[in-house]
N, C-alpha and C positions, 0 to 999 in steps of 0.2 A: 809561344803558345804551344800547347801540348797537342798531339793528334787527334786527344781525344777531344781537348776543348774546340780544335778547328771542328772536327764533326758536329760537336753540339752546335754551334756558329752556323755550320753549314744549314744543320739538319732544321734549327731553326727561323734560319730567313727561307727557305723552300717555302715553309707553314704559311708565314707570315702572308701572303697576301690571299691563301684561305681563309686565314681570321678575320681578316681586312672583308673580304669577301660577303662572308658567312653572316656577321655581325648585326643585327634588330632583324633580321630575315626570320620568319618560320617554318621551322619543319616540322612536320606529321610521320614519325614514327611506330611503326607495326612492327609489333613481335607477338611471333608466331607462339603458341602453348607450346610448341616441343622446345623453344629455349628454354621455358621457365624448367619444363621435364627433364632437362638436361644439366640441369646444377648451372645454368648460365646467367641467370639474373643478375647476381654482383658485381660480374664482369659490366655488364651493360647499363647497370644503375650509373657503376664509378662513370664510365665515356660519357654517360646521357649529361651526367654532372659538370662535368670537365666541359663539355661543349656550352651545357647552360652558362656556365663560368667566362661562356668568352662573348655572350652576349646574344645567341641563340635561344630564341623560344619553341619552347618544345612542348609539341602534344604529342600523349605516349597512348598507344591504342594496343591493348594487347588479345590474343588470342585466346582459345579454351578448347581446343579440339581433345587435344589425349585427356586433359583433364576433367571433361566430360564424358569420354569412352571407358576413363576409369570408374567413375558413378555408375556408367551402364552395367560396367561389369560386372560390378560387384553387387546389383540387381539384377542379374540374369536378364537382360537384355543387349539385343543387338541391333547396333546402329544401323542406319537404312538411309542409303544417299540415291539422290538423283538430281540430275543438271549440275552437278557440282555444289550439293548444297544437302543438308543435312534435313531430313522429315522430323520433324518437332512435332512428338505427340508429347501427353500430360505428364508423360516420366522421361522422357528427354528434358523436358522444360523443366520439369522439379532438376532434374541434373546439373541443368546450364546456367540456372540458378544458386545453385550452391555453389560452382564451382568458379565461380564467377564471384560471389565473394568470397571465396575463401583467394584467390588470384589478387583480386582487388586490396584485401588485408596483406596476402606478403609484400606485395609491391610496395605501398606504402609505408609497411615496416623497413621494408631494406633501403626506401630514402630518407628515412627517419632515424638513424642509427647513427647517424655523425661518418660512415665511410671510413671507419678503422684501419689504422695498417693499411692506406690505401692515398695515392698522391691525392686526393681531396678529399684528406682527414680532416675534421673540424668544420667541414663544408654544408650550410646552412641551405636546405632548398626544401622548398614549401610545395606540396604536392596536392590538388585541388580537382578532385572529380565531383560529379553530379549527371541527375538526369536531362544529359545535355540533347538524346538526341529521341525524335517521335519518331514510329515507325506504320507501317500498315503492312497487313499480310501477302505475302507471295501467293497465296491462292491455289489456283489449280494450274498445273501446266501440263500440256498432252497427258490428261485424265490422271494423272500424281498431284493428289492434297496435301501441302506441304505443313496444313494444319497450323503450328505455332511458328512457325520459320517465318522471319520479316525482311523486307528491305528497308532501309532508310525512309524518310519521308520528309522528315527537316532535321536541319542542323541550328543547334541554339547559338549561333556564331559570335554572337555580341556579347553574350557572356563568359564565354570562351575567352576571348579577346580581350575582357578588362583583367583577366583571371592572368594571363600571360602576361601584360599589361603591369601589375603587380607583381610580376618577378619569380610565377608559381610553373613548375610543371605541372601540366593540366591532364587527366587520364582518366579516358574514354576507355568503359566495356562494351563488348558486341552485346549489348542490349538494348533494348528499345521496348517506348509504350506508346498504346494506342491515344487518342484525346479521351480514350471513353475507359481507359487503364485497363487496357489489356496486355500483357508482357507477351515479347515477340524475341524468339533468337534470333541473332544476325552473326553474318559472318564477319572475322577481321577486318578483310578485304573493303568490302563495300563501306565497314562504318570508317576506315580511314581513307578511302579515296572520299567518302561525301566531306568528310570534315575540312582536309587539304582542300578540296573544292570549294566549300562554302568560306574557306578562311580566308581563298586563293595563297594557300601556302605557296612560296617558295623552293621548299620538295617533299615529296613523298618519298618515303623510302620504305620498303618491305622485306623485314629481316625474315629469313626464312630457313626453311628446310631444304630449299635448294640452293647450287651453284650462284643462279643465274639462268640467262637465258644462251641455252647452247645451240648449235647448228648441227646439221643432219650425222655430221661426223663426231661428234660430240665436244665442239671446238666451242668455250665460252666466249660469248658475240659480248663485245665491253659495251657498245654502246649502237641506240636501233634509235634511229629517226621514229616518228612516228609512220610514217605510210608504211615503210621496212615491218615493222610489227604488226601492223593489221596486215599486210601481205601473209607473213607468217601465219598470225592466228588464224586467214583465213583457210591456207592450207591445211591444219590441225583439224584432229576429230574434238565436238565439244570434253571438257574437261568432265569426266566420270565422279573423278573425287578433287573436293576444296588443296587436298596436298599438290594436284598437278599442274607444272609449269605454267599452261595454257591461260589457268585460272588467274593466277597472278596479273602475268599479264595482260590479260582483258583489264583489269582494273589500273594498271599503272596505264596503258591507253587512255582509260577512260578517263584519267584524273590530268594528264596533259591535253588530252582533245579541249576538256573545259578549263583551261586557265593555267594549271600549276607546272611551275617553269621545269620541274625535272622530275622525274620516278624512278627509285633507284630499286632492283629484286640484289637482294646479298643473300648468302649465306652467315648463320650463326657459327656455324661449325669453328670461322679463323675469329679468334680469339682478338678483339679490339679490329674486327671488321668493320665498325659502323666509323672508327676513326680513319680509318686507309681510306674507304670510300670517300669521305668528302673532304680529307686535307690530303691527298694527293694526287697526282696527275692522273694515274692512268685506275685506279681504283679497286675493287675486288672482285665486284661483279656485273652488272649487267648496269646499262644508263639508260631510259627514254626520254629523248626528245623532242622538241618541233622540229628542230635540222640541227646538222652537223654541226657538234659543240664548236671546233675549232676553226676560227674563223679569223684570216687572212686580211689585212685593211690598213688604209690609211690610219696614224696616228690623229690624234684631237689633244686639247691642252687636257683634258681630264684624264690622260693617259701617262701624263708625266709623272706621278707619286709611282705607280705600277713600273714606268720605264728603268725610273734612278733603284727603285730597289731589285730590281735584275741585273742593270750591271754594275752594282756598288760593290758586290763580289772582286769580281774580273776585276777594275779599277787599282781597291786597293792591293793585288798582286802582281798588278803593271801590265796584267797584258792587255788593257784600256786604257785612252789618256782620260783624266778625269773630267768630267764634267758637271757644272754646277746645276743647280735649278732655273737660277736665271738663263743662262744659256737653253739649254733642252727646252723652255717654254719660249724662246725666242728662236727654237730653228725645229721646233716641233713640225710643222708640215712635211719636214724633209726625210719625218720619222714611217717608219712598216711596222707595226706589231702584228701577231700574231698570240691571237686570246683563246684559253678553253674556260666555257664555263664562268666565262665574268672577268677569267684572271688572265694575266699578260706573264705569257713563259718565249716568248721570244720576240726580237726588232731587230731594226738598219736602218740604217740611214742613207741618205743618198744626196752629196751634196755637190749639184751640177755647175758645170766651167765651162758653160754653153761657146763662150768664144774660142774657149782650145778642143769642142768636139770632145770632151769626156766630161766624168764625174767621179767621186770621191763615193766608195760605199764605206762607212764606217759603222762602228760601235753592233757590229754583226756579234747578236750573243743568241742564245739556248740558255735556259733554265736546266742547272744540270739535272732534277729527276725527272727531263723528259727529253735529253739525248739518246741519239741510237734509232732514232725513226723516222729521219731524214727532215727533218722540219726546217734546217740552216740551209738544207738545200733548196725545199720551197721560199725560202723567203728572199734566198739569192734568187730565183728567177724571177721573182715577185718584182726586185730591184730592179733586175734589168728589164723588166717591161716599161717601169715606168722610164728607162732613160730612153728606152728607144720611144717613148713616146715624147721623151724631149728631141728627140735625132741629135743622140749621141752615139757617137760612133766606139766608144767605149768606156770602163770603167775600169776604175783602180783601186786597189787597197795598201794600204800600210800594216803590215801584222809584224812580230817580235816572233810569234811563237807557232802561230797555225799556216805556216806556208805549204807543207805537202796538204792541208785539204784544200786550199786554192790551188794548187798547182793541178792537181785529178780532179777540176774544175774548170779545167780551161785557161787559167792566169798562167802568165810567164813574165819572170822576172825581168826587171828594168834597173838603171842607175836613176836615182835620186834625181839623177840633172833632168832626167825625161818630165818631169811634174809640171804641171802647169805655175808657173812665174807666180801667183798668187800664194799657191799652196809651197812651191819649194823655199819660199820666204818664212813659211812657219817651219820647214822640216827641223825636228828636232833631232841634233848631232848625236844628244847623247843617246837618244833611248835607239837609234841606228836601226831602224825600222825598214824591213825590206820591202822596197813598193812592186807590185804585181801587178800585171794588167790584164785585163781581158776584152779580145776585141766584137763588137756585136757585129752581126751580120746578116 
């Protein structure tokens, strides 16, 4: 095998239990008007495609800010924000109206085109908007009439749902009407966290104009609990204009406060952003959740498909002994994973010799694209908690190859004969596997 074919090999089982993941889930995707302003649509149609393609349903919710500011403009007017929200008077609204379909017509044409010269050329996908969502008007807020400007008021979710149901991307514009057909601008934001909401989608994600969410030094924060985030927002002045961070994030709160497992703020700017974010570990920009993705725990049998394809890698290069499925569901309790986000990127095992006072930690692996963050170290002490909770006086390993990170770990080498009589009965001669110990105290 070529180097380049190991990397594809590689690069593809990393994915693999994203897809796995991902798979009849819904997500609620927002993109902002400055992608489409920015020659980025095709980019984004092709991923949107590509994801639909793995079994992902998708409602696409798109933006219209500049391309309502350019209507204004070229009518000599000027836009007039307050609360982070746009005044809709009657030529704002003739604006958001045009531009809104004229938005609504590229969109559809560019998934309508077959995706040319594009890895899902020839690729069939059915694109299905309508007057999905009612609205009522914002009103007056501290004596600012927001005049045509709406909030959501329901979400047609059931229709929605047979629509994706049928194998359609579904696409919502920020518009809205009253029961009595009054048309109401809305913002991105609000009509894709109601929908996510009303779907209970799976994630929201909000392509945007910005980063993400950064910290006072301007360090991009990957991922914010939910409490972490209203902390934040609370410190923040309210958001001036719909472009600032703040804004966003009030809505990716609000759409995990009610229900939707995650809210992702990216930037459009990297180029196959919305694929990094959710087929890879650490993502591109900002994650909200209910509590910390990664999360530490006993194994269960439904953890076994996840286990064998992390270290089916390492296996067939020898530095694991192999293991069946039947085995691993027969000694699963003895299993640690460690899961971000649904998916299992790292385990051990731990298999105790309570009458010689130690245990056996094995099949210690990391997911290579989330090495370098000390996770094999969390999961080694994970280990040794559970043996001292059997009062084991210590553990041991068998490695070929990673003896100096045991060894800046505590383990010191031993002869084979030291093994517990159980286990030196299996020691294999040939693969001459050096045992280390470490003793608990």
């Amino acid at each position: 095998m070529s180097e380049q074919e190991a990397q594809f090999v590689e690069w593809l089982r990393s994915v693999a239990p994203y897809i796995h993941a991902h798979r009849g889930k819904t997500f609620v995707v927002a993109i902002a008007g400055e992608l489409i302003a920015a020659g980025a649509l095709n980019g984004l149609v092709q991923d949107v495609a590509l994801i639909a393609a793995m079994g992902v349903r998708i409602v696409l919710v798109h933006g219209f800010r500049p391309q309502v500011e350019a209507q204004l403009k070229e009518k000599g007017v000027t836009s007039r924000y307050s609360h982070g929200m746009r005044i809709t008077d009657e030529v704002a609204l003739d604006a958001a109206q045009e531009a809104a379909g004229q938005l609504r017509f590229e969109i559809e044409a560019t998934f309508s085109q077959g995706l040319p010269n594009t890895p899902m050329a020839g690729a069939t996908l059915r694109v299905v908007s309508g007057n999905f969502i009612t609205a009522r008007p914002v009103g007056l807020i501290d004596g600012v009439d927001f005049q045509n400007t709406g909030l959501v008021r329901k979400v047609d979710a059931s229709t929605i749902q047979r629509a994706l149901e049928y194998g359609a991307v579904v696409l919502v514009s920020p518009f809205g009407y009253s029961p009595t057909g009054e048309a109401f601008n809305l913002s991105m934001e609000d009509v894709a966290s109601s929908v996510a909401i009303a779907l209970k989608a799976h994630k929201l994600v909000l392509i945007t104009e910005v980063p993400g969410v950064v910290n006072d030094e301007g360090q991009l924060l990957p991922e914010l609990t939910i409490t972490a985030a209203e902390a934040m927002l609370a410190s923040l002045p309210d958001p001036l204009q719909p472009t600032d961070t703040a804004f966003y994030l009030r809505h990716a709160v609000r759409a995990c406060r009610a229900g939707v497992g995650r809210a992702h703020i990216i930037p459009f700017a990297i180029d196959g952003g919305l694929l990094l974010e959710l087929f890879s570990h650490d993502g591109i920009g900002t994650m909200i959740v209910d509590e910390h993705l990664e999360h530490l725990r006993e194994a269960s049998v439904d953890d076994v498909g996840g286990i064998l394809q992390l270290i089916e890698p390492l296996e067939a290069e020898g530095v694991l002994v192999r293991r069946n499925r039947t085995e691993l569901e027969r000694d699963i309790t003895n299993y640690t994973v460690l899961e971000h986000d649904g998916v299992i990127f790292g385990c051990a095992a731990l298999y105790p010799y309570p009458e010689d006072g130690t245990g056996e930690m094995a099949a210690l692996t990391v997911s290579l694209d989330a090495q370098g963050h000390g996770d094999g170290e969390r999961i080694l002490k994970r280990i040794e908690q559970r043996a001292r909770a059997m009062r084991l006086q210590s553990i041991f390993v068998l490695t070929t190859r990673t003896m100096h990170w045991f060894l800046k770990r505590g383990f010191v080498p031993v002869e084979p004969d030291w093994l517990p009589l159980a286990r030196r009965q299996r020691y294999d001669d040939q693969r001459r596997s050096r045992v280390l110990v470490k003793r608990l105290t």
